[in-house]
C-alpha positions in Angstrom: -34.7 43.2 -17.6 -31.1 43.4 -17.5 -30.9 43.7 -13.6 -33.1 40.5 -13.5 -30.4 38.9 -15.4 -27.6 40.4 -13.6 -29.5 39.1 -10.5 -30.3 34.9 -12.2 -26.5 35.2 -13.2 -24.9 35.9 -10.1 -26.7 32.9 -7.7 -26.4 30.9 -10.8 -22.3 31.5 -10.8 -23.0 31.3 -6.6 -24.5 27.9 -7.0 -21.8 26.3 -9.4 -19.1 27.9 -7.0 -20.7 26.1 -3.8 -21.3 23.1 -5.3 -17.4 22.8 -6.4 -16.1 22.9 -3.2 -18.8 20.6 -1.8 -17.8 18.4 -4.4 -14.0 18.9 -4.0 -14.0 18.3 -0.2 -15.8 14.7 -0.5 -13.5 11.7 0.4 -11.7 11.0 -3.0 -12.7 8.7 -5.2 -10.6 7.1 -8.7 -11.8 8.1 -12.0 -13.6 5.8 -13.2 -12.7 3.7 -16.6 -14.8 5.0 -20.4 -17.3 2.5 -20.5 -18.9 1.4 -23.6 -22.3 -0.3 -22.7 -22.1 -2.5 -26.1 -18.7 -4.0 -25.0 -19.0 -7.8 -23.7 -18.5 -7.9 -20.2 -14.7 -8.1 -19.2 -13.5 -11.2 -17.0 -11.9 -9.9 -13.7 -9.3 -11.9 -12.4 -7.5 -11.6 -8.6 -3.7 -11.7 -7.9 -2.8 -12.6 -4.6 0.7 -11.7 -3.2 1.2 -14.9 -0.9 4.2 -14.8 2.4 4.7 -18.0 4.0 6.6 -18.3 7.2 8.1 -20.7 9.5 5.9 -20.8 13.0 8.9 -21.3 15.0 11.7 -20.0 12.6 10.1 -17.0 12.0 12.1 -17.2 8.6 10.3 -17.1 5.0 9.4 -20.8 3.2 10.2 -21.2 -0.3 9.7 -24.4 -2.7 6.3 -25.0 -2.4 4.2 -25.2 -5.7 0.5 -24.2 -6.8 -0.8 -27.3 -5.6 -0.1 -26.6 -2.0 -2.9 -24.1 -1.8 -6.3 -23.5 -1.7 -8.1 -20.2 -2.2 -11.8 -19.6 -0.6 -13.8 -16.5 -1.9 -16.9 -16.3 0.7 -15.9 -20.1 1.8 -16.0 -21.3 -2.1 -13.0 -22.5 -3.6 -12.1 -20.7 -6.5 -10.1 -21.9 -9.4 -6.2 -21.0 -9.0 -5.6 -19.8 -13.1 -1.7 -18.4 -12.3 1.1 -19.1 -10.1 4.7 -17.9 -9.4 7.3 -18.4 -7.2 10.3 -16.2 -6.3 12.4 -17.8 -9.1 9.1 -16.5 -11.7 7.7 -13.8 -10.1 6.9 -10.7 -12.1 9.3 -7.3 -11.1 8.6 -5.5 -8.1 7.1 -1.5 -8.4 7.6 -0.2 -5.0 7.0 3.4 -3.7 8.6 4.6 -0.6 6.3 7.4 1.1 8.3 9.1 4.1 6.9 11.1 6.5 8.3 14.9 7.0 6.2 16.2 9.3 7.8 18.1 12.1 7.9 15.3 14.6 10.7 13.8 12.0 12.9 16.7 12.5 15.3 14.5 14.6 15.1 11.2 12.6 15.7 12.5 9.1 19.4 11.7 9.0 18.6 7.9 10.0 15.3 7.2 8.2 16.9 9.1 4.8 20.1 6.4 5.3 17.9 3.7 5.7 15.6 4.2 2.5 18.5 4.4 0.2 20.2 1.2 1.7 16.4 -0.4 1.2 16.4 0.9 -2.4 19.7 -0.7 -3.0 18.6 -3.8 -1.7 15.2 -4.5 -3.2 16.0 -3.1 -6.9 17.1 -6.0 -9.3 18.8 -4.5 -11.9 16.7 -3.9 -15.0 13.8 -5.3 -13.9 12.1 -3.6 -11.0 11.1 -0.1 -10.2 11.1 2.3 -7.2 9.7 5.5 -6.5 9.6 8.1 -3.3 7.8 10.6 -1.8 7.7 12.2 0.7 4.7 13.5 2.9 3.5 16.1 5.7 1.3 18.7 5.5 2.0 18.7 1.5 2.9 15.6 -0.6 5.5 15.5 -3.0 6.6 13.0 -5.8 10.3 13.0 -5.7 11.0 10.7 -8.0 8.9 8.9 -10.5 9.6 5.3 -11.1 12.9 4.3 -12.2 15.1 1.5 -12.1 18.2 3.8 -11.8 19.1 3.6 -7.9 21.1 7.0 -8.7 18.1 9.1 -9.3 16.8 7.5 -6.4 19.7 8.3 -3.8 19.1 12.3 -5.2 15.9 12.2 -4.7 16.4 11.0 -1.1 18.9 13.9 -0.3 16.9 16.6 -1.5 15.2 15.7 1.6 16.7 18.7 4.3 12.9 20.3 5.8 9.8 19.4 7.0 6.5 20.6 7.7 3.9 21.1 10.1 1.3 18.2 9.8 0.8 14.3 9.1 -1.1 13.8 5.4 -0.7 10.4 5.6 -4.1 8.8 3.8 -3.8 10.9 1.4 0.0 10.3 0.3 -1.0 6.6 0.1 -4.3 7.1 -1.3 -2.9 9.5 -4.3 0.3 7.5 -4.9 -1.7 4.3 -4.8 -4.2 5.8 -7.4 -2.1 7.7 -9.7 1.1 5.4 -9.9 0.6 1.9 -8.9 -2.9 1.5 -10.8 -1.6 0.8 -14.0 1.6 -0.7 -12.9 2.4 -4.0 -14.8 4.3 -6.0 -12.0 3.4 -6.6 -8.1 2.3 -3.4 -6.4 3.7 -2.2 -3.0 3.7 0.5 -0.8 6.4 0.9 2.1 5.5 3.9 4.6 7.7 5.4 7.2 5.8 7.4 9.5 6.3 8.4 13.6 2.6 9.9 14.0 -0.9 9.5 13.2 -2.3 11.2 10.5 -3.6 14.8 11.2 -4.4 16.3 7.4 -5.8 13.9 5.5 -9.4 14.2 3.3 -9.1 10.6 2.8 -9.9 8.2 5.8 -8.1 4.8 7.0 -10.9 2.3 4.9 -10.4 4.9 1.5 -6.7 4.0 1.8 -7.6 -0.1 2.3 -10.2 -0.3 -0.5 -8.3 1.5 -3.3 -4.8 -0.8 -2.3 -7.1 -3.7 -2.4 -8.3 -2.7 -5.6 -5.1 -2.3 -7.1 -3.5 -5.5 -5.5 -1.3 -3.2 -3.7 0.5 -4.2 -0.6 1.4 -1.9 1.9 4.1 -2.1 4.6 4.6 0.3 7.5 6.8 1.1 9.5 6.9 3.4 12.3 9.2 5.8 14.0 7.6 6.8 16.9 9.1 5.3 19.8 12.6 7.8 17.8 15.7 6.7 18.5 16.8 8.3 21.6 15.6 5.3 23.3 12.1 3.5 24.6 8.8 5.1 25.5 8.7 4.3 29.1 6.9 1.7 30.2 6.5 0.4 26.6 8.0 -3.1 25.4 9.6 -1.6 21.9 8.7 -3.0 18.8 4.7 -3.5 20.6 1.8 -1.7 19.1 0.8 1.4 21.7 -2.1 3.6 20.7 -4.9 4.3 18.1 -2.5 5.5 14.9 -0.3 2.3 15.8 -3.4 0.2 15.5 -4.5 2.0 12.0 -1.0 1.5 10.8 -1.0 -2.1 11.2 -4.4 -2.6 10.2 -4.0 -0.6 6.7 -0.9 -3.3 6.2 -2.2 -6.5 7.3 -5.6 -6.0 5.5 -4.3 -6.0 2.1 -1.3 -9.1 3.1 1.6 -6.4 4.2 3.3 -6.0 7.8 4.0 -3.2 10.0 6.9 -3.0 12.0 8.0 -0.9 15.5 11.0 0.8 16.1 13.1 1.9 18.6 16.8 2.7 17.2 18.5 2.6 13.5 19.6 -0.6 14.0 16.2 -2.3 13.7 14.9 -0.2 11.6 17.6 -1.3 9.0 16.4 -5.1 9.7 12.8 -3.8 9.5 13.5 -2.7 5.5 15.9 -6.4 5.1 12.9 -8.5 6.1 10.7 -6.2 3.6 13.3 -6.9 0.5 13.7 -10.6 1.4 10.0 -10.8 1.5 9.3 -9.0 -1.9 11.8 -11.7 -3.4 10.2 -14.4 -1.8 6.7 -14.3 -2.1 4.3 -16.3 -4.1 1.6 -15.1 -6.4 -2.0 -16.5 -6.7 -4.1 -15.9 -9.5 -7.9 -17.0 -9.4 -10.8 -16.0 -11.2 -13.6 -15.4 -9.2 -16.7 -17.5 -10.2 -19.0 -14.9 -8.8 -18.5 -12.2 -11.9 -21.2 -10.1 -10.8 -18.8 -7.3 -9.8 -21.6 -5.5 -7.4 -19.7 -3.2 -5.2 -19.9 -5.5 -2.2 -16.8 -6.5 -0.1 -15.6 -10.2 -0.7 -13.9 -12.2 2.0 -10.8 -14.1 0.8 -8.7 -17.1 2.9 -5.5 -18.7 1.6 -5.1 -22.5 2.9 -2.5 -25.2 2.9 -4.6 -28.0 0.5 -2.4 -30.6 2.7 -4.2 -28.7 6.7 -1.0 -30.5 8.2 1.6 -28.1 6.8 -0.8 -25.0 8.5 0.8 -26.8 11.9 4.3 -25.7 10.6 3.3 -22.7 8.4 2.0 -19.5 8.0 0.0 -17.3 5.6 0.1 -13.7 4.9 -2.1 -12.5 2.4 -4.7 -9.5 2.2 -8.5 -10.7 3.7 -10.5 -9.2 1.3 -11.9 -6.6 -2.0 -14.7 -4.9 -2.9 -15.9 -6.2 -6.1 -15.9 -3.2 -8.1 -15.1 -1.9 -11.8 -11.5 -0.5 -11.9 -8.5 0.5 -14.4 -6.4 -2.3 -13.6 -3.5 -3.2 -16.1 
């Protein structure tokens, strides 16, 4: 009797071991919300972080109010319940993720001075928040949020080694989840990368989803092309392979930008254009009039409500979210 128990004990310890690591190698997914089924249902609202630019300026548009625009949810208009503008807009909680991989070795010096001078610039004092991290084939939080630009510039120096591979998803994916869910003001992500991502569990539509979810935009910018000069035979500043593509995908589909460099110079204008768009953008509230929050992916469009101003104006804006339940402050 007690070998037959030995024996039950053993692949019942086996079976709880394999399913663990089944379980822990899945795609990630957020922990969900406590649910209480005798709650009335909650009203979910969606905030839209709105750029408009200039066609032929190419420079950003301000002055234009909440009747100017019109919000379709699966072609329906939808109620606009909120609106700011940059004089009203709520603070800014920004993380900065930068890539240490070894491919960085080189471009440490330049992308570390950069950051900092983009920290300086996009922090208004006592009222938005930065963090940083830093990822390769390990991610590491170097600095929670803070408002103190000091901190910041300390955590940026401690930067001095790198690793071996790319982690990418998953720095944006965690950060995204565990910082910038609960975050009271608009959400955004800036990325500084030079590869494509070579470690990550999570996968390029994980990373979308949950920074839809969260309202969080994300801006990249990329490194690649280093700054010893232009890939051959490619026009800097142009999109070039596959990770270039899922870079700029992951930003435009929830309303950021991603930008290609080729020297320090333009990578300094890359993070000026990101901290004069922060300050400039316009927020959209609406509350869907489809409630039935059923998991399935919702196509949004932003529109001029006068279609003569879309001749002189542009709108950036993420395409879409998946109607799901979420911890969302």
């Amino acid at each position: 009797m007690f070998m037959k128990n030995l024996v039950r004990y053993f692949f019942t310890i086996t079976a709880i071991l394999v399913y663990s690591a089944v379980g822990f190698a899945q795609t990630p997914t957020p922990t969900p919300a406590p649910t209480n089924d005798d709650s009335p249902t909650k009203v979910f609202e969606v905030r839209l972080p709105v750029t408009v630019e200039d066609k032929d300026k190419k420079t950003l548009v301000n002055g234009l109010s909440r009747g100017d625009f019109v919000v379709l949810e699966d072609g329906v208009e939808q109620d606009v319940t909120f609106f700011t503008d940059e004089k009203t807009n709520p603070e800014v909680w920004v993380g900065v993720l930068m890539d240490t991989s070894a491919s960085t070795k080189g471009k440490l010096k330049f992308s570390k001075e950069a950051a900092k001078n983009f920290l300086y610039t996009v922090l208004k004092v006592r009222k938005d928040r930065a963090a940083f991290m830093t990822f390769d084939n390990e991610i590491n939080l170097l600095q929670d949020f803070t408002d103190k630009t000091d901190l910041l510039d300390k955590a940026v120096e401690k930067v001095n080694k790198v690793g071996s591979q790319t982690a990418l998803y998953d720095a944006v994916w965690q950060f995204v989840d565990e910082k910038l869910r609960n975050a009271p003001g608009r959400r955004v992500v800036v990325v500084i990368t030079d590869g494509d991502d070579t470690f990550s569990r999570a996968e390029l539509q994980d990373v979308i989803d949950i920074a839809q979810r969260t309202e969080t935009t994300i801006f990249g910018i990329s490194t690649k092309e280093g700054f010893l000069g232009v890939v051959p035979g490619v026009e800097a500043g142009t999109i070039k392979d596959k990770g270039d593509k899922f870079l700029t995908q992951m930003s435009e589909d929830t309303g950021g930008k991603s930008f290609f460099l080729s020297d320090m110079y333009a990578l300094e204008k890359a993070f000026k254009k990101i901290s004069d768009e922060l300050k400039s953008q316009y927020t959209l509230t609406y509350r869907p009039a489809n409630q039935n929050q059923d998991g399935r992916l919702r196509k949004i469009e932003v529109r001029f409500r006068n279609r003569e101003d879309e001749k002189k104006y542009r709108i950036r804006t993420k395409s879409s979210y998946r109607a799901v339940k979420d911890t969302l402050r």
